[in-house]
C-alpha positions in Angstrom: 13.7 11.0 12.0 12.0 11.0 8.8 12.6 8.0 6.8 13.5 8.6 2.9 10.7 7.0 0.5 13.8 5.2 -1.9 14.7 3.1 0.9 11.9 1.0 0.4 10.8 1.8 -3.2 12.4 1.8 -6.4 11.7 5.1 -8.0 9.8 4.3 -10.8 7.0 2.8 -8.3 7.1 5.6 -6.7 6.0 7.4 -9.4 3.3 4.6 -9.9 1.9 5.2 -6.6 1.5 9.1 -7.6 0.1 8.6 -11.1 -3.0 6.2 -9.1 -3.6 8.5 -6.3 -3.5 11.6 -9.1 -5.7 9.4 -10.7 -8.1 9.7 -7.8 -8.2 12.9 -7.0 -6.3 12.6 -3.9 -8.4 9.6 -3.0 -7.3 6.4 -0.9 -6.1 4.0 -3.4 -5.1 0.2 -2.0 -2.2 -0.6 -4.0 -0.7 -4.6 -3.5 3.2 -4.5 -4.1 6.1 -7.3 -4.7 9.8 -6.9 -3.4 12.5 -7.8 -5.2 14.2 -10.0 -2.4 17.9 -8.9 -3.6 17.3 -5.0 -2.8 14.8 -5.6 -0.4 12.9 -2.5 -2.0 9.2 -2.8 -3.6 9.6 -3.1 -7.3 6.3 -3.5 -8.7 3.3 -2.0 -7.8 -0.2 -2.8 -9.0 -3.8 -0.2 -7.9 -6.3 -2.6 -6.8 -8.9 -0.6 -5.5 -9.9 3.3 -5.3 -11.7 4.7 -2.5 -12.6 8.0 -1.2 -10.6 10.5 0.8 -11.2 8.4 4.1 -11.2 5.0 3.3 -10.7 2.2 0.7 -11.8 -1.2 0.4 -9.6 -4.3 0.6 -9.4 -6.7 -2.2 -8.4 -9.5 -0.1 -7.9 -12.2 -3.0 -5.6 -10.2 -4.5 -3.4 -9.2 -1.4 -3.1 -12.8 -0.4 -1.2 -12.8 -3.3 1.1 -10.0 -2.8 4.2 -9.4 -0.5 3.1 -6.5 1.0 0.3 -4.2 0.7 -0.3 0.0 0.4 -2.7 1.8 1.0 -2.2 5.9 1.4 -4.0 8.5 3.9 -5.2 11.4 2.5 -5.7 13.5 5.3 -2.1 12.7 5.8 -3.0 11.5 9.4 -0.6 8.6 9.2 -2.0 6.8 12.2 -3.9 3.3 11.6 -7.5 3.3 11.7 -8.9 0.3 13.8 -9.8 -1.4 10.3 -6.4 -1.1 9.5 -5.1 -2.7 12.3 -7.7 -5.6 11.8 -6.6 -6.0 8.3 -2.7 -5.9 9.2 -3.6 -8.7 11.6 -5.3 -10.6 9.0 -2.8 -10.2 6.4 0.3 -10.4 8.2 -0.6 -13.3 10.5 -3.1 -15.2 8.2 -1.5 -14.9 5.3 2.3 -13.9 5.6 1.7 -10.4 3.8 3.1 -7.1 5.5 0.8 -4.1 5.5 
């Protein structure tokens, strides 16, 4: 079942996310986020880093401070890459920040 974007973003970030990636040409941009804790949906949205159509950087100062962090797959291949995993272990059990 396919899960429905406004479930866990406000719209307007949504739209964020777009405009940066545009922005890129398609690129893979790493995005840190904040959730509003009330409606349990990301709320604000800031591009950290732009990289190229198979991977991006991590800024990991910045998503220490974040609630969760974004990144976006441009081949639309949605499975993690072995960095990714890396980095979700970092973040999530180093730092409290979900990926």
């Amino acid at each position: 079942m396919e899960k429905n974007p406004a479930e866990f973003f406000a719209l307007p970030v949504l739209e964020d996310l777009k405009k940066a990636i545009e922005s890129n040409q398609g690129g893979e941009v790493f995005f840190i986020g904040f959730v509003n804790p009330e409606t349990r949906k990301i709320t604000e949205v800031e591009a950290v880093v732009f990289g190229n159509q198979s991977m991006t950087p991590v800024f990991l100062e910045k998503a220490v401070s974040a609630d969760v962090v974004i990144h976006n797959h441009p081949s639309g291949n949605l499975q993690p890459s072995h960095e990714d995993l890396q980095m979700a272990d970092i973040l999530m059990n180093h730092a409290g920040v979900s990926f």
